[in-house]
C-alpha positions in Angstrom: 42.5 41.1 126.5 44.2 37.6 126.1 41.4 36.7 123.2 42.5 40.2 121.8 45.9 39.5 121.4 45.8 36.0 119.8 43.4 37.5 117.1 46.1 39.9 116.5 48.7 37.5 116.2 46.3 35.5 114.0 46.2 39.0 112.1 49.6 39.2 112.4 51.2 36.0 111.3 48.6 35.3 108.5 50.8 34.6 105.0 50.2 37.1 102.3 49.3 36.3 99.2 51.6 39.1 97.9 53.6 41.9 98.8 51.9 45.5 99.2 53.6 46.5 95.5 51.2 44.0 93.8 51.1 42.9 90.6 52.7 45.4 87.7 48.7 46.4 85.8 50.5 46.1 82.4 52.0 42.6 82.2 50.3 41.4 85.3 53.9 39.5 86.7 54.2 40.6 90.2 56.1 43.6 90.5 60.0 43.4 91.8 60.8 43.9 95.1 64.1 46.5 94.0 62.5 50.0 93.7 65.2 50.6 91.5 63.5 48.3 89.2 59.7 50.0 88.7 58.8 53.6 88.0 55.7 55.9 89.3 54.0 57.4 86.6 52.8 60.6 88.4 49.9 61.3 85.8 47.8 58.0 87.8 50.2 57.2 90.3 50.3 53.6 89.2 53.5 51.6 89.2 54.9 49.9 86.3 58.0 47.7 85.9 60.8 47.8 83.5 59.9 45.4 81.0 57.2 47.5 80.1 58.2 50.6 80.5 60.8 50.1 78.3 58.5 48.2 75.7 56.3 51.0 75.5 59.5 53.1 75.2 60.8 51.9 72.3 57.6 51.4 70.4 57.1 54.9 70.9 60.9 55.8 69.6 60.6 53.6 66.7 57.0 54.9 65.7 58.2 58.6 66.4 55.4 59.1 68.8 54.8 61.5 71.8 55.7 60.1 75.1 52.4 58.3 76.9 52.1 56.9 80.4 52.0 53.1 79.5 48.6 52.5 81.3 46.2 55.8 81.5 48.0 57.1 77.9 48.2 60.8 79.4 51.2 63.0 78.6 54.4 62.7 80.0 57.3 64.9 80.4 59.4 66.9 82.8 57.2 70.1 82.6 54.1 67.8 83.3 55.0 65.6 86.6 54.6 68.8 89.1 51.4 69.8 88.3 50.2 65.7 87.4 51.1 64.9 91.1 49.4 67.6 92.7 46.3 66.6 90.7 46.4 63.4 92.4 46.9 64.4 95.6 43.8 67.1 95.4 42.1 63.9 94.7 43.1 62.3 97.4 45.2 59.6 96.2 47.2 58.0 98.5 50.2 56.7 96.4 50.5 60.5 95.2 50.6 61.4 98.3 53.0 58.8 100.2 55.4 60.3 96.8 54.7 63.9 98.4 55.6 62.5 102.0 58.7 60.8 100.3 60.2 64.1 98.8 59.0 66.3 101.5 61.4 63.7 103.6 64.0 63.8 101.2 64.2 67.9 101.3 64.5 67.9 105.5 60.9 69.0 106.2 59.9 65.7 107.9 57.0 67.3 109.8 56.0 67.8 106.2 56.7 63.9 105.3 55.0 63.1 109.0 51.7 64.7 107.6 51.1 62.9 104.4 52.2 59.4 105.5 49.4 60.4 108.3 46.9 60.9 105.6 47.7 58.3 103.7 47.5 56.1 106.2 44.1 57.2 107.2 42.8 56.8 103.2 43.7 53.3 102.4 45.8 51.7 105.6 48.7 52.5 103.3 51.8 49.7 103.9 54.3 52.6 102.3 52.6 54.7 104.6 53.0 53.0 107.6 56.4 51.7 107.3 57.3 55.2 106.7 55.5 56.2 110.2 57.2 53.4 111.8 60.4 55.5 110.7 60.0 58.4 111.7 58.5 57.1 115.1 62.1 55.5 115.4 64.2 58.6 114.3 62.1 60.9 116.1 62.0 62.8 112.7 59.0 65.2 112.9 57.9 63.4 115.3 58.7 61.9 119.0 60.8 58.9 119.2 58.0 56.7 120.7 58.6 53.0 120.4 55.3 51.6 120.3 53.8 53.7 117.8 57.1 52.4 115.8 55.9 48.6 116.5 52.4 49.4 115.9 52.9 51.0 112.3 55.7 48.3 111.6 52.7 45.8 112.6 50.3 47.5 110.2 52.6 47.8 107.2 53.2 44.2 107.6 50.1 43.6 108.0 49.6 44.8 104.4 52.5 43.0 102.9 55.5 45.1 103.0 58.5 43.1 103.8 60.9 45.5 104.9 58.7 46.1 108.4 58.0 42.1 108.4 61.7 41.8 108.3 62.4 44.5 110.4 59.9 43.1 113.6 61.5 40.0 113.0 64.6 41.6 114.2 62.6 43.2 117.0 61.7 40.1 118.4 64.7 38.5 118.1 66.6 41.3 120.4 63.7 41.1 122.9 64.5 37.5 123.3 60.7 35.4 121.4 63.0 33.9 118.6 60.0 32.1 117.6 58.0 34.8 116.5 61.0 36.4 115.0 61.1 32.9 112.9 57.3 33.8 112.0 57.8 36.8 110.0 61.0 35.8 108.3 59.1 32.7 107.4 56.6 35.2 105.9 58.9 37.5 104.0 61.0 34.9 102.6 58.3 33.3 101.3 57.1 36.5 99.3 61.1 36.6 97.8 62.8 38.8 100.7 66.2 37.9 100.4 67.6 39.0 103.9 64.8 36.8 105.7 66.6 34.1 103.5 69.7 35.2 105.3 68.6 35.2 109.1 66.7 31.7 108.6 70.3 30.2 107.4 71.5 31.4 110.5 68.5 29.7 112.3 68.6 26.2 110.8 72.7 26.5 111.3 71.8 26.3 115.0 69.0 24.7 115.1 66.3 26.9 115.6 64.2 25.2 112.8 64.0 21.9 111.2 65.4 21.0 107.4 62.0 20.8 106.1 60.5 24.2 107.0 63.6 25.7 106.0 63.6 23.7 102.9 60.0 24.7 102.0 60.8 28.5 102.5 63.3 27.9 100.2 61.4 26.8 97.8 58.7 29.4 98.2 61.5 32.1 98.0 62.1 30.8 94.6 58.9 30.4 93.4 58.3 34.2 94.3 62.0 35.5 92.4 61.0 33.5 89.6 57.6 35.0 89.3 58.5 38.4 88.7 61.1 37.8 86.3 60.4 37.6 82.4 62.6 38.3 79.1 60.8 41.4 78.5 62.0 42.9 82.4 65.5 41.5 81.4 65.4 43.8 78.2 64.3 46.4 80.2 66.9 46.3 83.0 69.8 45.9 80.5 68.4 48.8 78.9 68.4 51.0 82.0 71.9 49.9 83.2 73.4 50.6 79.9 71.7 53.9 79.7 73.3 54.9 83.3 76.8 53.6 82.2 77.1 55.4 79.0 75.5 58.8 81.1 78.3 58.1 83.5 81.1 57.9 80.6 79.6 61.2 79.7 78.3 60.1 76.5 77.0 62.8 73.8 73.2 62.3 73.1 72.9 66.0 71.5 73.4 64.0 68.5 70.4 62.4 68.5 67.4 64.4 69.4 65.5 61.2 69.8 67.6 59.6 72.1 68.4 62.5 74.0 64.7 63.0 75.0 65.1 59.7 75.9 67.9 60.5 78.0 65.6 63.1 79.7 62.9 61.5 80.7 64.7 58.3 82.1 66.8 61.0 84.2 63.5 62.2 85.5 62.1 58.3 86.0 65.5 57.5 87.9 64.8 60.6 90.1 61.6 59.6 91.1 63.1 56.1 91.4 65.6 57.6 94.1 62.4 59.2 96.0 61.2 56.0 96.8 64.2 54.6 97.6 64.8 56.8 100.2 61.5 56.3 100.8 62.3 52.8 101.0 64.8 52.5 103.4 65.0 49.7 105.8 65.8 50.4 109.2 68.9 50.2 110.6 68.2 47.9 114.0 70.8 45.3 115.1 72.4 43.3 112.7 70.3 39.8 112.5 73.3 37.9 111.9 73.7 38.4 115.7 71.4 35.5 116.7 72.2 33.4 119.2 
């Protein structure tokens, strides 16, 4: 039982390479850790960034041709999503259906949302499917509150790189009084770019909980991972977003221009999925880590 646990902690504690988003199969730059800055495409369930969305976008505006997903080339369009997502979950793709679990949550049916993290979790050990479980588990959304089924799918979706769940057992840990493995996964997610590990390690090397040099080097990691998913072209493409939300918000008239009002339509449609997995997204809302002492 002992030998058991330390090979899960070796599991556990072992530095990923990545986070579970991966790299963005267009431009091949890691993809950013704010949802808000990546889109699903539902027609292969594959998650592109900004930059090249948007570069596809415009290519497509200035050469006055129909709307394509960026990688598989299929179709896109508000009439085509529905039926392009249940193809994928027929097929039993896991991302397609985490997407279903994230809307069935976002209507109120969580016993609905319960069932396709399940399944996805059972396909591919999904991370997004885990950490979702690990929600729900804490709720008691569709679900029992049970509080080691919510550790064990935190664990898993950790495990596979999300950072949300690595931050969040952190905080875990630190409320149940081993500090040191707390330090362990914010170590880890920091490393990977996770800003409010960043946070709780300031707070550790304030009082002395670690040394200069280890928070130093996860410093320097954090940068290294922030600088890796940036380029011009995902600068472009975020400007271009934000600019398109403002002038929607000033209640701008695209009727004008039938070209950039279909525009206007389908990045309305994109930001809605984007909200999806937001909610999807969420971090749990455990004691504030600032709190250490």
């Amino acid at each position: 039982k002992k030998r058991a646990a330390e090979l899960r902690d070796e599991l556990l504690f072992k530095q990923s390479e990545s986070s579970h988003l991966g790299d963005c199969p267009i431009c091949c730059l890691p993809l950013p850790l704010d949802a808000e800055k990546s889109v699903i495409m539902m027609c292969c369930s594959k998650m592109i960034c900004d930059g090249c969305d948007h570069a596809n976008r415009m290519r497509e505006i200035r050469g006055k041709l129909k709307f394509k997903c960026p990688f598989c080339r299929e179709p896109v369009g508000n009439e085509l999503w529905g039926k392009q997502r249940m193809k994928r979950i027929e097929a039993n793709d896991p991302a397609a259906i985490c997407m279903m679990g994230f809307i069935r949550f976002d209507e109120g049916d969580y016993q609905g949302a319960f069932d396709h993290f399940t399944k996805a979790a059972e396909l591919v050990n999904s991370a997004d499917a885990h950490f979702q479980l690990s929600l729900l588990y804490y709720e008691g959304k569709g679900v029992e509150k049970d509080t080691k089924k919510k550790v064990y799918h935190l664990e898993q979706a950790a495990i596979g790189g999300h950072l949300d769940a690595r931050f969040n057992l952190g905080v875990i840990e630190k409320d149940e009084g081993r500090l040191e493995r707390a330090i362990k996964h914010w170590i880890i997610a920091a490393k990977l770019g996770e800003d409010r590990a960043v946070e709780a390690l300031k707070v550790c090397f304030r009082k002395g909980s670690i040394s200069k040099d280890v928070f130093a080097e996860a410093l320097r990691a954090h940068q290294a991972a922030l600088d890796a998913a940036n380029s011009p072209q995902r600068e472009v493409g975020e400007a271009a977003m934000q600019k398109m939300l403002a002038s929607k918000t000033a209640g701008q008239n695209w009727s004008s221009a039938p070209r950039v009002g279909l525009r206007l339509e389908r990045e309305i449609e994109l930001l809605h999925i984007r909200k999806c997995r937001v909610k999807g997204f969420k971090c749990a809302d455990y004691n504030a880590v600032l709190s250490i002492s």
